[in-house]
Structure formats: structure tokens, C-alpha cells
Backbone bond lengths (Angstrom), bond angles and torsions (degrees), N, CA, C in turn:
res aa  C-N    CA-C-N  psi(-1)  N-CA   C-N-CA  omega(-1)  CA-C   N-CA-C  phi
1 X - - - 1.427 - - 1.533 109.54 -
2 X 1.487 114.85 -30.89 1.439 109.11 -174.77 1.389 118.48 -88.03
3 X 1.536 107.82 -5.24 1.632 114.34 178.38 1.340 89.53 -88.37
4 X 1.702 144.37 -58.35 1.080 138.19 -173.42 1.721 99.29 -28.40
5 X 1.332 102.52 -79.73 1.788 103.06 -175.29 1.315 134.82 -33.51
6 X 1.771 98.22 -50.56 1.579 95.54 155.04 1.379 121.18 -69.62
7 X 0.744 165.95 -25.45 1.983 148.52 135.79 0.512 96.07 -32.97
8 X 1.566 142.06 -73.25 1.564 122.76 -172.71 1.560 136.69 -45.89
9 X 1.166 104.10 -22.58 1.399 121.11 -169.99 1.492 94.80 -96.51
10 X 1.475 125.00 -51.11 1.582 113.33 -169.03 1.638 90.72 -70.33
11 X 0.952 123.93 -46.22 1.661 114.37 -178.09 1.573 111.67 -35.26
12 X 1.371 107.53 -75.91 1.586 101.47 161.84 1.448 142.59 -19.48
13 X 1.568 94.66 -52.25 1.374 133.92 -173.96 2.105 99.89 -55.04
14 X 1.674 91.36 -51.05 1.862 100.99 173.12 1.708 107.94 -67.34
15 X 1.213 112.50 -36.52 1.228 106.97 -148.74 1.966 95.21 -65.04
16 X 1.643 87.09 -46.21 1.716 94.47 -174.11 1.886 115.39 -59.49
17 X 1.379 89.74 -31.62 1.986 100.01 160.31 1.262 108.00 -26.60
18 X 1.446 85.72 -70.54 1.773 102.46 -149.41 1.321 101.51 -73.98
19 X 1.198 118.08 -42.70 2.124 106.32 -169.93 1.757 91.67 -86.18
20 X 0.933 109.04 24.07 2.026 92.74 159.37 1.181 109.03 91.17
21 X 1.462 132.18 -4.21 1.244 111.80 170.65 1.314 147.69 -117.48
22 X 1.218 110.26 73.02 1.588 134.97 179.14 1.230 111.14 -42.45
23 X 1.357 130.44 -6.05 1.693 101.59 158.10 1.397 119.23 -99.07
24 X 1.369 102.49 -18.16 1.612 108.89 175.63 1.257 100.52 -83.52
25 X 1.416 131.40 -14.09 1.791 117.12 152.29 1.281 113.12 -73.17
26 X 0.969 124.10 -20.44 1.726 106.39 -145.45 2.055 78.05 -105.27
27 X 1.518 130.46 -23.62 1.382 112.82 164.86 1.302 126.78 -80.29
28 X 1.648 103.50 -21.63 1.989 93.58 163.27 1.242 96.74 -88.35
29 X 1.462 159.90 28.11 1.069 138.71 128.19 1.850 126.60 -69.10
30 X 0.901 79.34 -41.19 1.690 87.24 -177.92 1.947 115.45 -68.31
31 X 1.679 74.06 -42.13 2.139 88.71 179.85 1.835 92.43 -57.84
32 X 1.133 107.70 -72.55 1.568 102.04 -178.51 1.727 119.07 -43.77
33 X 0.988 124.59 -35.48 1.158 107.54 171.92 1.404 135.43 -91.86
34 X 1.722 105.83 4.44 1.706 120.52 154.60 1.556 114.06 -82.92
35 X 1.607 117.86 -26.38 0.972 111.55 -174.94 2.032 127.04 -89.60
36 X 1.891 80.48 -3.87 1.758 97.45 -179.83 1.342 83.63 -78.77
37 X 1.196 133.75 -53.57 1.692 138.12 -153.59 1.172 106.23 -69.45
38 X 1.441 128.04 -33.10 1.811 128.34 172.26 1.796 93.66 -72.32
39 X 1.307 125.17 -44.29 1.418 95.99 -167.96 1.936 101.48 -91.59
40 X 1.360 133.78 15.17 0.998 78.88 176.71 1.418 90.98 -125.30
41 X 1.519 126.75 43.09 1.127 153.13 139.78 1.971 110.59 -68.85
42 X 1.228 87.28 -32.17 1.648 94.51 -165.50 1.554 94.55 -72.84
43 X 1.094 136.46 -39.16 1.624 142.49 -116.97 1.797 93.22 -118.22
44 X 1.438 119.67 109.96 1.509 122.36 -162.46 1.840 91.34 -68.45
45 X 1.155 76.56 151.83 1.899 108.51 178.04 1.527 118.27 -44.28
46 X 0.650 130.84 141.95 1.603 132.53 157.32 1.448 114.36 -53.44
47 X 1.510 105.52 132.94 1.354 103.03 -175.49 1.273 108.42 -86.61
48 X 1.853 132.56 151.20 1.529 130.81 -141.85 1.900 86.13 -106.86
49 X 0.859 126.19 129.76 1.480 117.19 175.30 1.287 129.85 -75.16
50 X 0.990 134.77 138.21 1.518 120.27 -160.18 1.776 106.81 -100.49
51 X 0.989 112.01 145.18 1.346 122.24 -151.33 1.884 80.77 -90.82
52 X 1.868 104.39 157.19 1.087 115.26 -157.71 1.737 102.04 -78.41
53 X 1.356 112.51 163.68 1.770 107.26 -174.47 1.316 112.43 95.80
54 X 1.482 122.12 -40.54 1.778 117.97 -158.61 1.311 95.13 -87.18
55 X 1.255 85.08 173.33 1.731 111.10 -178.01 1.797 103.80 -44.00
56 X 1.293 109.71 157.19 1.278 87.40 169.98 2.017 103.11 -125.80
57 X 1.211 104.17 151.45 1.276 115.51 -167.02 1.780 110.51 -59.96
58 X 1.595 109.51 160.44 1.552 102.99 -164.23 1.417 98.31 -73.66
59 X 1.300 126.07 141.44 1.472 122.91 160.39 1.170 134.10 -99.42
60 X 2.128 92.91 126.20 1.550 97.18 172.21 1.655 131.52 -29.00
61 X 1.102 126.93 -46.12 1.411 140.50 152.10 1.564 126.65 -1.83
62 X 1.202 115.16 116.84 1.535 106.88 176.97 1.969 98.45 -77.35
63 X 1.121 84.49 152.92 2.134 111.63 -175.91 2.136 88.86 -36.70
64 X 0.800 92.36 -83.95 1.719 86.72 179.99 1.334 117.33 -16.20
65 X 1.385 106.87 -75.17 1.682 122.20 -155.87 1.674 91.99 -63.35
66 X 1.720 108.36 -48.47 1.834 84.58 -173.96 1.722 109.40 -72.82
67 X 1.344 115.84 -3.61 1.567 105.21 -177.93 1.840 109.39 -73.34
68 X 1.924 112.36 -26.52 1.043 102.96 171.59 1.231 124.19 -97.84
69 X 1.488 98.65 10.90 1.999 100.48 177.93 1.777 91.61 -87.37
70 X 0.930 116.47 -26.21 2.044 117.17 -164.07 1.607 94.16 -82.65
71 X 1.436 120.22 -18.90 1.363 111.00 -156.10 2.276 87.72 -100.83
72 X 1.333 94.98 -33.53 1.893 94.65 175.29 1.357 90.13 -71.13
73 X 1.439 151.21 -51.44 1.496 125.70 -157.93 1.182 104.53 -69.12
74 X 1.503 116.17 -39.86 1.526 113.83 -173.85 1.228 122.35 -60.48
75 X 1.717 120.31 -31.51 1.413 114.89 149.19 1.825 143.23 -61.44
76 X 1.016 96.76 -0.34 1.454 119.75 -174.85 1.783 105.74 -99.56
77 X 1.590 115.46 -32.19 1.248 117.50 -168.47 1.475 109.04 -57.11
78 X 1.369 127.40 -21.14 1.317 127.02 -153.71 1.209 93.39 -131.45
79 X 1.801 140.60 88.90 1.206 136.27 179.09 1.328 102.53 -110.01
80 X 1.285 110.18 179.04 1.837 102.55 -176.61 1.283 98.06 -76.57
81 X 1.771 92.06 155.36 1.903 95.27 173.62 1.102 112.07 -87.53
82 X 1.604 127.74 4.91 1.559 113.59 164.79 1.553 105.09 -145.08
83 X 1.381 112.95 142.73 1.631 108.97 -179.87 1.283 109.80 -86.53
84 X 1.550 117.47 145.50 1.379 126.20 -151.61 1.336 87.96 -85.82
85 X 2.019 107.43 167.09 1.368 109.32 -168.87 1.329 102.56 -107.14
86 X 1.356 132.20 149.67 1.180 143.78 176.73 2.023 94.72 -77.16
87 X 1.077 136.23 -32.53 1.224 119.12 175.17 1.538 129.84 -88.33
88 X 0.795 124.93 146.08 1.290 140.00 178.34 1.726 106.32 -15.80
89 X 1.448 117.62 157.08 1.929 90.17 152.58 1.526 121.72 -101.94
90 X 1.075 124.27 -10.46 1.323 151.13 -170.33 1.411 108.35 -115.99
91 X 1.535 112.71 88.16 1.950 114.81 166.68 1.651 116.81 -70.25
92 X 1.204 110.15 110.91 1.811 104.00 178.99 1.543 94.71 -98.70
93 X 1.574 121.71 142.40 1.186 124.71 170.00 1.486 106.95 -62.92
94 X 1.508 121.66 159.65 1.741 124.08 161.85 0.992 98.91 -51.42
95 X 1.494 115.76 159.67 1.403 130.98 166.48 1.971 115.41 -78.16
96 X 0.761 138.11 139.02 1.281 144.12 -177.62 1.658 106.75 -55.47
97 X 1.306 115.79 106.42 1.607 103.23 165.45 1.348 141.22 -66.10
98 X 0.989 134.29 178.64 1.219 121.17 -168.43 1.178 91.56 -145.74
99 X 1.936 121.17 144.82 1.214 107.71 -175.60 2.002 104.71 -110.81
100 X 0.834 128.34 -160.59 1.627 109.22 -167.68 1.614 92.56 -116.81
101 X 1.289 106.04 136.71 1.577 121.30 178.12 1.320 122.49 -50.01
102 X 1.208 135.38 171.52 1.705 103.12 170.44 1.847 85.80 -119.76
103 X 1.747 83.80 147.86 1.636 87.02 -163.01 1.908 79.65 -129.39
104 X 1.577 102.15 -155.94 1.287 129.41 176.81 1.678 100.82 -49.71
105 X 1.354 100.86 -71.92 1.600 105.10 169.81 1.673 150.32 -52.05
106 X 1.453 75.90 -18.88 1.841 95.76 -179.57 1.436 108.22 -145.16
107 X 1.588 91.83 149.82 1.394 96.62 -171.29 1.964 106.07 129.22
108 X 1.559 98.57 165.22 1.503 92.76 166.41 1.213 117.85 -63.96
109 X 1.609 138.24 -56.38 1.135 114.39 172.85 1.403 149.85 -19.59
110 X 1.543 115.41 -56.42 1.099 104.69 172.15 1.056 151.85 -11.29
């Protein structure tokens, strides 16, 4: 939604270019770029990932739900060590066709 607006806004942004009016560009430029800075002030942080081994953080989670989130990772810990191949293991070349002779039955004659 916020890329929509910005196109929308640089669109504007040309239109006021082109018919001459550079101050009404140069204030939806500026308004837009106080108002990217309020939202992306607004917009909570990225969470930092915690590297594998450490402690692990308390979870929001009621006792259940993290007993079956620990019990899905724990099935995941042990995946195959190689992903199976969609091809064959053994490539046989095509067999050579053969095209049909022309006999009594086939052929221009007929």
C-alpha cells in the first residue's frame, strides 16, 4: 500500500514538474519525505535472531503450544542428508526407430 502511494505521489510529483510548478513539487517532496520518516519510525524493529546454542528467549506461548512448537522442531532436526532425485538412476538411451518398409500394403502403390 505504501509503494502504491509513492507512485502516486512521484506521479504527481512529474505532473507538477512538467506544468511549472516547482514549489508545489519541491513541498510534496519534502512532505513525503517527513512523512516516510514518521512511519518508518512508527514501524517496530526487526527482530535480531539469535544465533544457534544460546539461551533461548522466554516464550510468549502458553506451556502447551511451546511444548508442541519444541516437539515440530524436534522433528525437523533430523532431515535427510540428501534430497531425493526426481530422475531416474539409470539413463537408458531411446531405442532406435524403425520406419516401416514399403511393401504390398504400403507405399505409393497401393
Amino acid at each position: 500500500m505504501v509503494r502504491q502511494l509513492l507512485r502516486l505521489t512521484q506521479a504527481v510529483y512529474d505532473a507538477s514538474v512538467a506544468a511549472g510548478q516547482l514549489r508545489q513539487a519541491q513541498l510534496l517532496a519534502n512532505d513525503t519525505r517527513v512523512r516516510l520518516l514518521r512511519l518508518r519510525d512508527a514501524l517496530p524493529q526487526p527482530a535480531q535472531p539469535t544465533p544457534a546454542g544460546s539461551a533461548q528467549q522466554p516464550s510468549a506461548l502458553d506451556p502447551q503450544a511451546q511444548q508442541m512448537l519444541e516437539r515440530m522442531n524436534a522433528g525437523h532436526a533430523h532431515e535427510a542428508p540428501q534430497a531425493a532425485s526426481a530422475l531416474p538412476t539409470k539413463l537408458q538411451p531411446d531405442q532406435r526407430r524403425t520406419t516401416a518398409k514399403p511393401g504390398a500394403d504400403r507405399g505409393p502403390e497401393r
